[in-house]
FIMI-406737 format. One record per atom (N, C-alpha, C): residue number from 0; y, x, z; atom name; residue in one letter. Coordinates in steps of 0.001 Angstrom, whole numbers, plus 524288, in hexadecimal, padded with zeros to 5 digits. Each point is the difference from the previous one (the first is absolute). Example, Ala and Ser with C-alpha at 12.3 -4.5 7.8 and 13.67 -1.06 7.14 Angstrom:
BEGIN
<atom num="0" py="7E9C6" px="83386" pz="81E78" atome="N" residu="a"/>
<atom num="0" py="804A6" px="7FC86" pz="80000" atome="CA" residu="a"/>
<atom num="0" py="804B0" px="80384" pz="80000" atome="C" residu="a"/>
<atom num="1" py="8041A" px="7FEA2" pz="7FD30" atome="N" residu="s"/>
<atom num="1" py="804A6" px="80334" pz="8003C" atome="CA" residu="s"/>
<atom num="1" py="80442" px="7FCFE" pz="802DA" atome="C" residu="s"/>
END
This chain:
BEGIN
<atom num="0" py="7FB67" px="80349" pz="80000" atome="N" residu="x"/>
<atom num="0" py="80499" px="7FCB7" pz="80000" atome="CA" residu="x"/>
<atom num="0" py="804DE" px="8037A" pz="80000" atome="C" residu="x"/>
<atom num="1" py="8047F" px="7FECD" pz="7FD27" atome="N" residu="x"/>
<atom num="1" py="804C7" px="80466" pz="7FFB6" atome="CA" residu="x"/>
<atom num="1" py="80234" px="7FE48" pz="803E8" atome="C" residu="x"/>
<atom num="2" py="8034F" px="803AB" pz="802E8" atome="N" residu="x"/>
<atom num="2" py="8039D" px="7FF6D" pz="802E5" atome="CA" residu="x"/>
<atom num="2" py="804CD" px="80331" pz="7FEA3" atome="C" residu="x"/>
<atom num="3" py="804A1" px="7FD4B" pz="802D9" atome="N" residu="x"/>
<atom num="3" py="805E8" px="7FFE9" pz="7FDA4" atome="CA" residu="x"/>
<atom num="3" py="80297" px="8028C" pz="803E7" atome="C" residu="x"/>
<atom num="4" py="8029B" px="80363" pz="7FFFD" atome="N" residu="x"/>
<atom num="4" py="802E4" px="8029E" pz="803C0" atome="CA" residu="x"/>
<atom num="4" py="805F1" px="7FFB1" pz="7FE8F" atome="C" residu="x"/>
<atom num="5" py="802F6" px="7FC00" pz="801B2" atome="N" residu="x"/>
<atom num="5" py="805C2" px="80166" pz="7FFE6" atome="CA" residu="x"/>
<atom num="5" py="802BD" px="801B7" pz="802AE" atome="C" residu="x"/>
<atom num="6" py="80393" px="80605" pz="7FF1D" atome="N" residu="x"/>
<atom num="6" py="80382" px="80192" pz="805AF" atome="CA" residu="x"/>
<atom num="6" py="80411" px="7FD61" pz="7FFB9" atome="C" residu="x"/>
<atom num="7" py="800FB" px="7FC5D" pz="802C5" atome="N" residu="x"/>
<atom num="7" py="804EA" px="7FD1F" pz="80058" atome="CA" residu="x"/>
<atom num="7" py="8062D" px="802B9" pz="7FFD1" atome="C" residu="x"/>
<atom num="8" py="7FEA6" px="806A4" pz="80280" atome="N" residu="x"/>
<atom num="8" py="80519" px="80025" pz="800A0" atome="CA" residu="x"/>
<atom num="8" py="801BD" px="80485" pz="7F932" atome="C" residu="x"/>
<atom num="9" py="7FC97" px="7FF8E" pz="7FD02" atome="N" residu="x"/>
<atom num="9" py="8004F" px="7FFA1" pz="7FB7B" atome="CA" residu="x"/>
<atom num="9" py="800D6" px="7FD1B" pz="7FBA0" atome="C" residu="x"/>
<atom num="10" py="7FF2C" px="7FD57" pz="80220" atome="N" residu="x"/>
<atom num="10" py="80130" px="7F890" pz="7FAB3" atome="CA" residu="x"/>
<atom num="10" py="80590" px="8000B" pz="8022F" atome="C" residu="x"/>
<atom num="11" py="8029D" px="7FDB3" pz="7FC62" atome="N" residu="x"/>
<atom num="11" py="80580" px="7FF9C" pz="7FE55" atome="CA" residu="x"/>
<atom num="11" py="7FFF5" px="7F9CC" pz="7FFC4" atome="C" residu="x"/>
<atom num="12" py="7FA87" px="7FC6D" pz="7FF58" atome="N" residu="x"/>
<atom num="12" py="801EE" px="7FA45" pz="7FF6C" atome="CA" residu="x"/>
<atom num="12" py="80201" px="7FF91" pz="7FAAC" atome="C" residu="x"/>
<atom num="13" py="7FE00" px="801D3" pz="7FBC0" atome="N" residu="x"/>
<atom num="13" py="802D2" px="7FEB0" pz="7FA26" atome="CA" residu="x"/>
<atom num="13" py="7FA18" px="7FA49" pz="7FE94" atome="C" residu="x"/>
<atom num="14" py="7FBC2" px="80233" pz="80340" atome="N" residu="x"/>
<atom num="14" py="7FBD1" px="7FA95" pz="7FDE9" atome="CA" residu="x"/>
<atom num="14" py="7FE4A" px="800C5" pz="7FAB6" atome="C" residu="x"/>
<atom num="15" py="80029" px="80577" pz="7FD94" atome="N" residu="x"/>
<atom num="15" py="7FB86" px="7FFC1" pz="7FAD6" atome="CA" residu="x"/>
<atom num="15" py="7FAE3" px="7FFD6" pz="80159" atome="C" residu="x"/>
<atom num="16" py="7FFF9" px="8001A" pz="80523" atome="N" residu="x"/>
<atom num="16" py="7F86A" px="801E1" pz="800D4" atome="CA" residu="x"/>
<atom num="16" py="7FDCB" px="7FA0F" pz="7FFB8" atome="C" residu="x"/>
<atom num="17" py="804BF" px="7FCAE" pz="802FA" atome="N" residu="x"/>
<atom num="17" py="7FEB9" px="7F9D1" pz="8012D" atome="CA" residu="x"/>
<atom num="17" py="7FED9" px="7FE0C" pz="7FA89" atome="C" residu="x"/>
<atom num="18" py="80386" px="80081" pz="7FB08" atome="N" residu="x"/>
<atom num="18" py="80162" px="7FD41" pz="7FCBC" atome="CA" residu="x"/>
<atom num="18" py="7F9C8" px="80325" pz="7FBA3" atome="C" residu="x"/>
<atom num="19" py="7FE0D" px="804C2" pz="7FFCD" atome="N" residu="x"/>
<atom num="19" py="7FD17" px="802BE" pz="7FE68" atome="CA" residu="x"/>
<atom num="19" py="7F9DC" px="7FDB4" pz="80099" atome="C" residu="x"/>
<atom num="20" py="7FFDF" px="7FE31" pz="805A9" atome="N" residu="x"/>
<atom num="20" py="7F9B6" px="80097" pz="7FFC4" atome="CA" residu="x"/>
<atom num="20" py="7FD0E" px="7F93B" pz="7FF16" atome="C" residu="x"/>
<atom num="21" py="7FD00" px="7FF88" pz="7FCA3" atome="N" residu="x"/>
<atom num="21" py="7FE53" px="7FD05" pz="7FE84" atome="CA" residu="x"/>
<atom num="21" py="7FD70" px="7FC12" pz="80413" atome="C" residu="x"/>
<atom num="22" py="7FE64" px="800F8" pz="802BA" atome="N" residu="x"/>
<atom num="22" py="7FC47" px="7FD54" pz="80675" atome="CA" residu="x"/>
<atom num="22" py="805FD" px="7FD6E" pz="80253" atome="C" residu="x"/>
<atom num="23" py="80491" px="801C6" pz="7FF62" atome="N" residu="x"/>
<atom num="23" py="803E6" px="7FDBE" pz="804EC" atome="CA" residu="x"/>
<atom num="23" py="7FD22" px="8021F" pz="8063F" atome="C" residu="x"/>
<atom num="24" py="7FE73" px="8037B" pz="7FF29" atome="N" residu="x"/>
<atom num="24" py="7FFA4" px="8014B" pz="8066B" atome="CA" residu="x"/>
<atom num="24" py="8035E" px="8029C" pz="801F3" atome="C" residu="x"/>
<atom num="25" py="80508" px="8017D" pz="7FD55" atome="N" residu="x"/>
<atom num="25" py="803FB" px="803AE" pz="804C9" atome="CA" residu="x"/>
<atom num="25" py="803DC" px="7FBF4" pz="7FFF8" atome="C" residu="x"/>
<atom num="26" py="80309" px="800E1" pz="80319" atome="N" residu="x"/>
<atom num="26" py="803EF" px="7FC26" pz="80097" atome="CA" residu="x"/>
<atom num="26" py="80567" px="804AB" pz="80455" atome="C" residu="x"/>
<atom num="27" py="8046D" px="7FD0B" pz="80133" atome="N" residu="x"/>
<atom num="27" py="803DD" px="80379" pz="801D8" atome="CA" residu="x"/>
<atom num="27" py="80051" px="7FDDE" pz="80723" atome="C" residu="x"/>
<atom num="28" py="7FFA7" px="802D8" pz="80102" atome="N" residu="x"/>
<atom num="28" py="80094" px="7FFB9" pz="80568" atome="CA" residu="x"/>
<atom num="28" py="80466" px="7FE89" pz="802A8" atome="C" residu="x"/>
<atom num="29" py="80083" px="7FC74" pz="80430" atome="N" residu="x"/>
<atom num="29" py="80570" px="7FEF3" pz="80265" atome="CA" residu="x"/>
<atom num="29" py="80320" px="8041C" pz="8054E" atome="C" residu="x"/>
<atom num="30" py="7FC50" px="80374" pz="800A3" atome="N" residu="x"/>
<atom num="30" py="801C8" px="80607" pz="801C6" atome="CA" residu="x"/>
<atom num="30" py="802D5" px="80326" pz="7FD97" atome="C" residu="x"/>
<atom num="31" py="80413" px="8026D" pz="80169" atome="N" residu="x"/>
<atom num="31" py="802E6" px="80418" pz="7FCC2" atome="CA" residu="x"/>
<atom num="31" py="7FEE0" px="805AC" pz="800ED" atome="C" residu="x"/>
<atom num="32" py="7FF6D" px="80335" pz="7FBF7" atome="N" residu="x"/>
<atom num="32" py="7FDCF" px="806FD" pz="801CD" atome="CA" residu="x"/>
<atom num="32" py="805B4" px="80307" pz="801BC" atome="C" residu="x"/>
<atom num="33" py="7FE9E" px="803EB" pz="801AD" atome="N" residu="x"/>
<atom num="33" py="804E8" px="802E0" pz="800D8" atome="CA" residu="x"/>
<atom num="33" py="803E2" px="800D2" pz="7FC29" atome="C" residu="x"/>
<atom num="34" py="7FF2B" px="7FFB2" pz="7FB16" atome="N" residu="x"/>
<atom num="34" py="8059C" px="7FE5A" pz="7FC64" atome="CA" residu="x"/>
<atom num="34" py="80071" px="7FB81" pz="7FFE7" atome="C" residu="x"/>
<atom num="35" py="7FF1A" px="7FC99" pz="801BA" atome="N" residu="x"/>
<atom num="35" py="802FA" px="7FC47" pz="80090" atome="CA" residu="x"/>
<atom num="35" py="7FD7E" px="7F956" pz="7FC2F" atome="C" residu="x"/>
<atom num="36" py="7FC89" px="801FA" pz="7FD35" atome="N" residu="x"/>
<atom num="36" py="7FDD6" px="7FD22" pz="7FAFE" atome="CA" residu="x"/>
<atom num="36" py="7FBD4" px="7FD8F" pz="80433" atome="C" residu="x"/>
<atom num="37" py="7FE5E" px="7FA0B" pz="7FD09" atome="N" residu="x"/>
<atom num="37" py="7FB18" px="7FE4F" pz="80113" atome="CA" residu="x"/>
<atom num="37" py="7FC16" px="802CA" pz="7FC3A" atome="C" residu="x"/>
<atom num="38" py="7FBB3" px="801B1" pz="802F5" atome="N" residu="x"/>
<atom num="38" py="7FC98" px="801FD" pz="7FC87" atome="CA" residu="x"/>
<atom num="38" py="7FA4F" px="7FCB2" pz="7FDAB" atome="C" residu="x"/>
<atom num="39" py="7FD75" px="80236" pz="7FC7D" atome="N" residu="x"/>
<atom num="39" py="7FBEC" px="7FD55" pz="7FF00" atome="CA" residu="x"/>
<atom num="39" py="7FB55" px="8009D" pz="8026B" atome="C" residu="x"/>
<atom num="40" py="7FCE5" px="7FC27" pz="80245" atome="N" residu="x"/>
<atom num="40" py="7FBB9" px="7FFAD" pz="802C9" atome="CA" residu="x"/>
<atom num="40" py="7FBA8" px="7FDAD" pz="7FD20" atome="C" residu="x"/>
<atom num="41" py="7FA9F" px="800FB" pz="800D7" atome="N" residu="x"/>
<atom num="41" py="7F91E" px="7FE0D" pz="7FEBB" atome="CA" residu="x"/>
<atom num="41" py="8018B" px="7F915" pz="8037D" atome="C" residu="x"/>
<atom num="42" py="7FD4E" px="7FBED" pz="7FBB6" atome="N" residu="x"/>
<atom num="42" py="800D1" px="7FC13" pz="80248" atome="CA" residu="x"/>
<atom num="42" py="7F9ED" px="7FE10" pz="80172" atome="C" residu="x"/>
<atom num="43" py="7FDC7" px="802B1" pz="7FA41" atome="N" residu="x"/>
<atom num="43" py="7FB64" px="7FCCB" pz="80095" atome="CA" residu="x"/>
<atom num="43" py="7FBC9" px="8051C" pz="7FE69" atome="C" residu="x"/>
<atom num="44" py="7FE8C" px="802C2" pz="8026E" atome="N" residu="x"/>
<atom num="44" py="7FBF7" px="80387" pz="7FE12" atome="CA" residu="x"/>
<atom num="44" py="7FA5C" px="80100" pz="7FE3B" atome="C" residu="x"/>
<atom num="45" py="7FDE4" px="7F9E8" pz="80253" atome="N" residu="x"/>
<atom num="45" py="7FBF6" px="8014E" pz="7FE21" atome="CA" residu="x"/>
<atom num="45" py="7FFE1" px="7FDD6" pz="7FA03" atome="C" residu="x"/>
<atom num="46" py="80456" px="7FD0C" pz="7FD8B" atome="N" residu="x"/>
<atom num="46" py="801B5" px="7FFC8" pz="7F965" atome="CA" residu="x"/>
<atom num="46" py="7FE62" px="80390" pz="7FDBA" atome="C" residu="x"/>
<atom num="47" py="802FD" px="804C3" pz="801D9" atome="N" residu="x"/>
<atom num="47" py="7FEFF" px="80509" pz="7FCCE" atome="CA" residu="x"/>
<atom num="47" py="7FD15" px="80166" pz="7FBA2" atome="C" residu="x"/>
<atom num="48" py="801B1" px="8016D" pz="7FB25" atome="N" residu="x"/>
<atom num="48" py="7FAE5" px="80131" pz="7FAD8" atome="CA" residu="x"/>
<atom num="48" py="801AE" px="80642" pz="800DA" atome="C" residu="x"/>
<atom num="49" py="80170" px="802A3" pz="80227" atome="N" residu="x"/>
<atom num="49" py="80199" px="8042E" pz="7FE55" atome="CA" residu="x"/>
<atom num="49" py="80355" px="801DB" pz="7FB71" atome="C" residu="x"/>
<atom num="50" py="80290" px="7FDC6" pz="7FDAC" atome="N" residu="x"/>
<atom num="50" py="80128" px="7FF83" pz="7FADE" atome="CA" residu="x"/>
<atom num="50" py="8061A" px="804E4" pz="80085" atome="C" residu="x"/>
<atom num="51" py="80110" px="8026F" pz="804D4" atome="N" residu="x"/>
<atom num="51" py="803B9" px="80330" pz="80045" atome="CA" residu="x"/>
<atom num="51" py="80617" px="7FED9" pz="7FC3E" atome="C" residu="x"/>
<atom num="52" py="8011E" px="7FB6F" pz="7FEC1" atome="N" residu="x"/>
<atom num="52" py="803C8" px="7FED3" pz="7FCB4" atome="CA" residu="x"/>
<atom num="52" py="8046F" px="7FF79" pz="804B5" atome="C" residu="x"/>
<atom num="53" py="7FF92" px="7FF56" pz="8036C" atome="N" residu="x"/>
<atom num="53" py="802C7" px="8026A" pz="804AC" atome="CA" residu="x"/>
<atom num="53" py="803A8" px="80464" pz="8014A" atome="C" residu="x"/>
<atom num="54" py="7FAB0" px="80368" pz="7FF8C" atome="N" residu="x"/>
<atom num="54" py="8012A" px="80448" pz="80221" atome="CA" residu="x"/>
<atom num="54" py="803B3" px="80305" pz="7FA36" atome="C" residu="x"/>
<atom num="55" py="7FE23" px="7FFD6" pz="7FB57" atome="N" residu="x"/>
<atom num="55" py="8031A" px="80183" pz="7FB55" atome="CA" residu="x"/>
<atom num="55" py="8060C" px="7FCA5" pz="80011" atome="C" residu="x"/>
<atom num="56" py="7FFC5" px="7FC65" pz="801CC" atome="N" residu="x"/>
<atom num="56" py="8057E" px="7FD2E" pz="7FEA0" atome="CA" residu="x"/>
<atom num="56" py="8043A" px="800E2" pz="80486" atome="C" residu="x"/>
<atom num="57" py="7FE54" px="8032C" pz="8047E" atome="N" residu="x"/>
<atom num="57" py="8030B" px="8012D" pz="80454" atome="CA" residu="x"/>
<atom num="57" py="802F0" px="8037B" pz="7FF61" atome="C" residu="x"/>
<atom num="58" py="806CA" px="80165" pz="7FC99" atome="N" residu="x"/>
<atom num="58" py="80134" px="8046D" pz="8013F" atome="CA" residu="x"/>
<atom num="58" py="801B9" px="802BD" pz="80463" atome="C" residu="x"/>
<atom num="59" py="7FDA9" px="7FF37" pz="80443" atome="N" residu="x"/>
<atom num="59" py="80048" px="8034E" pz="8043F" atome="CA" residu="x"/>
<atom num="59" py="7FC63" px="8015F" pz="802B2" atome="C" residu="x"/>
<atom num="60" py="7FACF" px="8005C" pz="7FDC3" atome="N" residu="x"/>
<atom num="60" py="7FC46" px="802D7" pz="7FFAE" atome="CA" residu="x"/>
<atom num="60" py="7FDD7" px="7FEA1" pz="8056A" atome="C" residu="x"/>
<atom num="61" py="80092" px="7FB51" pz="80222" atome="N" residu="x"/>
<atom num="61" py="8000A" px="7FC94" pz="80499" atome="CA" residu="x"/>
<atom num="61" py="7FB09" px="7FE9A" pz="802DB" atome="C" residu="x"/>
<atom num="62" py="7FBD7" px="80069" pz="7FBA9" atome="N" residu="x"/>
<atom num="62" py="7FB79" px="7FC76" pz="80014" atome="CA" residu="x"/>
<atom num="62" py="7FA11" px="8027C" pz="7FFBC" atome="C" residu="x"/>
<atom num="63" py="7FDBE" px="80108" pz="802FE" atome="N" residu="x"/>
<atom num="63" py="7FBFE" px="801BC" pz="7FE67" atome="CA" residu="x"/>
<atom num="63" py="7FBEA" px="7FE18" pz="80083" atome="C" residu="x"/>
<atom num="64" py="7FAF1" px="801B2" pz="7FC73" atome="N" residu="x"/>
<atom num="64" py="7F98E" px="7FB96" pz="7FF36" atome="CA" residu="x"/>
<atom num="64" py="7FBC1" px="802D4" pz="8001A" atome="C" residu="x"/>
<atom num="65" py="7FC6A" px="7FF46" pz="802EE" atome="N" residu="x"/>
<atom num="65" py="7FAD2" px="80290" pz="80228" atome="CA" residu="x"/>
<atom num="65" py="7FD5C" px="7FAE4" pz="7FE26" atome="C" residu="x"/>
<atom num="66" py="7FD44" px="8027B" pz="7F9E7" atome="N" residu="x"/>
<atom num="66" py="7FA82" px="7FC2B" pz="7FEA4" atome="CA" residu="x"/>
<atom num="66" py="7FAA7" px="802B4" pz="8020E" atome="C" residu="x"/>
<atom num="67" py="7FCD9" px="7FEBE" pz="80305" atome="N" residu="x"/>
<atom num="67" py="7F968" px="802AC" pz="801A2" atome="CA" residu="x"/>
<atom num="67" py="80127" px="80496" pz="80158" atome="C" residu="x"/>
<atom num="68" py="8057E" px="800F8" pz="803BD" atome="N" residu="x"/>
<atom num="68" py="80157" px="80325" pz="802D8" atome="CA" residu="x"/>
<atom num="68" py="80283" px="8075E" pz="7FD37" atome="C" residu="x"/>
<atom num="69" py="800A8" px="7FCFB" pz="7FA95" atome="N" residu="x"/>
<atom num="69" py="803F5" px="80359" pz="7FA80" atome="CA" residu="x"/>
<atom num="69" py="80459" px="7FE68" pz="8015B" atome="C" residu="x"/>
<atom num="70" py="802B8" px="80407" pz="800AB" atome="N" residu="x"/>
<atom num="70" py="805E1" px="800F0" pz="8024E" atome="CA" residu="x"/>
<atom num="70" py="80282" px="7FFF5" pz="7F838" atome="C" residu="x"/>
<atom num="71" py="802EE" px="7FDF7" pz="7FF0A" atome="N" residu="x"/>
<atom num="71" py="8034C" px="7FF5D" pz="7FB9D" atome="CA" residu="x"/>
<atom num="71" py="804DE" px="801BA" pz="7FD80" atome="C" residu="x"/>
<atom num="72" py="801B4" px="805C0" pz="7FF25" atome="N" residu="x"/>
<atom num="72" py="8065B" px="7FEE3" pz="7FFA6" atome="CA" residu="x"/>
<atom num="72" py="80044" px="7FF34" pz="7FA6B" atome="C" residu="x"/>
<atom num="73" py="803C7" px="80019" pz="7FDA9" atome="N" residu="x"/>
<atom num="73" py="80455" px="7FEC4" pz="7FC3C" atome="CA" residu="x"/>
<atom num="73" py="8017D" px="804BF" pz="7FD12" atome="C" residu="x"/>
<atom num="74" py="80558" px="8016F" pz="8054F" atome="N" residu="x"/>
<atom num="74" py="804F6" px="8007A" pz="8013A" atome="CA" residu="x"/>
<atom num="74" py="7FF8C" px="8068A" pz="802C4" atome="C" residu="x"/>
<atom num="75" py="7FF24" px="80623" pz="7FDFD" atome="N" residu="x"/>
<atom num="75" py="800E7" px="802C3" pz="80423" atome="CA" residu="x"/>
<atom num="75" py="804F9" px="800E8" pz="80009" atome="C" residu="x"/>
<atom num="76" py="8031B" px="7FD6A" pz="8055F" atome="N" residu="x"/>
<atom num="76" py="80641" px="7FF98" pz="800EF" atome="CA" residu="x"/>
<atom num="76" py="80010" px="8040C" pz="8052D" atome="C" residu="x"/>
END
């Protein structure tokens, strides 16, 4: 099963990851991170296809996905 790792105090709250993933399982949180943004949060996880369209559409490199315990990057930032 994939799992979703968002650092909150990395999301900026722009919501491409929300608008990106096909399942609707992230959604934005009513907590604010230390800049000041609501960030994006896992709503529904066990949805999950793995489909990482997430993690590619985040430019802030925010998000990370462990499929069968495969760590995933992208992005070396």
């Amino acid at each position: 099963m994939p799992q979703i790792k968002i650092s909150p105090d990395r999301c900026k709250g722009c919501e491409l990851c929300v608008q990106a993933c096909p399942q609707q399982i992230l959604g934005m949180s009513r907590k604010i991170n230390k800049k000041g943004y609501f960030y994006a949060e896992v709503v529904e996880q066990p949805r999950c296809i793995g489909c990482r369209l997430c993690c590619i559409a985040c430019p802030d490199v925010a998000i990370e996905m462990k499929v069968h315990g495969t760590m995933y990057h992208y992005f070396a930032y």
